[in-house]
N, C-alpha and C positions, 0 to 999 in steps of 0.2 A: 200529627196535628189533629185538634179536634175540628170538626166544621163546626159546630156549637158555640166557639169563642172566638171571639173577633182579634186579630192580630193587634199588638200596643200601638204599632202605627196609624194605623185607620181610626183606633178611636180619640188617639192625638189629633187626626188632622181633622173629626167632627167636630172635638171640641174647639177647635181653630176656626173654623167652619162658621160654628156655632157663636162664638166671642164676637165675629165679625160683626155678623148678622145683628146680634146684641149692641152690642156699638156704634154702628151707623146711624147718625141722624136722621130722621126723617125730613129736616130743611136741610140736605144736601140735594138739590134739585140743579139739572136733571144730573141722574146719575149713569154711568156707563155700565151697559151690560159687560157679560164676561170677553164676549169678542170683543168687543171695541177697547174694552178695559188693558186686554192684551196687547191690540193693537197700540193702544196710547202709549203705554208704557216702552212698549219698542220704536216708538218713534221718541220718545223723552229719551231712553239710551241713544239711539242714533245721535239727536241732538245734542246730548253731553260730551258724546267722541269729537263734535264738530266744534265745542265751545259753546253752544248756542243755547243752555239755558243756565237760570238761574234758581236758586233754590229755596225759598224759606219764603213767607206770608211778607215780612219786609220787602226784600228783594223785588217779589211779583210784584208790589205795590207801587215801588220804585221802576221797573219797566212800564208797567201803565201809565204814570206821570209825565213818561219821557217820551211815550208815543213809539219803545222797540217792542212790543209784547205782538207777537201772533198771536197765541193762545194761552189760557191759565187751566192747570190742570191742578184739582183737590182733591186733597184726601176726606173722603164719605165720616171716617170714623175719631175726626180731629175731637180732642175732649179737652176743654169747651170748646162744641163749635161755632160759638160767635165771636172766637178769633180769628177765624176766615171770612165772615160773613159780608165784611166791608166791601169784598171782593169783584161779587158778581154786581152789585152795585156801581163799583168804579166800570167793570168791564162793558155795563151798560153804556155805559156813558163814552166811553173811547170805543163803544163798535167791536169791541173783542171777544172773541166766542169762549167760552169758560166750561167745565166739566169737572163733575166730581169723579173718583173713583175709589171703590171700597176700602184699599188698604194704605197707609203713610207707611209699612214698612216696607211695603210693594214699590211705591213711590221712591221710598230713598235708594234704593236697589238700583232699579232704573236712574236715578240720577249719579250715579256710582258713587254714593254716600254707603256708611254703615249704620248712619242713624236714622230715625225716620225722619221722614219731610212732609209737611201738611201741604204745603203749596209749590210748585214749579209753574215758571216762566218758558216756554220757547219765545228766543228774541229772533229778531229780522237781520236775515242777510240775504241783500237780493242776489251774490256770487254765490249760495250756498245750492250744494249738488241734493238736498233734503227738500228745496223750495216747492215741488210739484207733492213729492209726502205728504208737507203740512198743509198744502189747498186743498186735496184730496180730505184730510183729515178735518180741516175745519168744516168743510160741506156736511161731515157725518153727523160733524158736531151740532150744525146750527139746526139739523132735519130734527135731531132732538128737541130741540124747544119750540117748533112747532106743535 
């Protein structure tokens, strides 16, 4: 191998890297750094094994109305993104703590979809073995919009 030439791998995942970056909103506020981003998303999987979320800008919209949303987690790089935007607006308004995060294919992953998801719901169950996760989790959340 040359050292000279950068393996096809690496420079796929800059330009992956790169498109992100590209894409993301800048009205995606606030948005999750990489750690948290990580963490979210493995608490969104947790929750989907459990039943406990919901998947699509609908849906989230639909648990906020009804008063089961813990928390709403977005996709940074939804195109257009002022079909999310109603969001944090409602979330205001019901107390619910909300978060962007860079990728909707990262997102549908964690929700165990194959498609992308701009928006997920964690709903409430106070029998649920996750409930101390998502307190922990919202605290991070709300230290962000400070």
């Amino acid at each position: 191998q040359n050292p000279g030439i950068t393996p096809p791998a690496t420079v796929k995942s800059i330009k992956i890297v790169d498109r992100h970056l590209a894409t993301m909103s800048e009205k995606a506020f606030p948005l999750a750094d990489a750690e948290l981003t990580v963490a979210l998303l493995d608490l969104v999987q947790q929750a989907t094994n459990y039943k406990q979320t919901k998947k699509g800008a609908n849906e989230a919209t639909k648990t906020l109305n009804r008063g089961i949303s813990e928390m709403i987690i977005m996709a940074a790089d939804t195109e257009p993104i002022e079909i999310l935007l109603h969001l944090p607006l409602l979330c205001e308004d019901k107390n619910v703590p909300y978060v962007f995060v860079p990728s909707k294919i990262a997102l549908g992953r964690a929700c165990g979809v194959s498609r992308p998801v701009i928006a997920s719901s964690i709903t409430t169950n106070e029998a649920s073995q996750l409930k101390t996760l998502i307190d922990g989790m919202k605290l991070k959340i709300e230290q962000l919009l400070i």
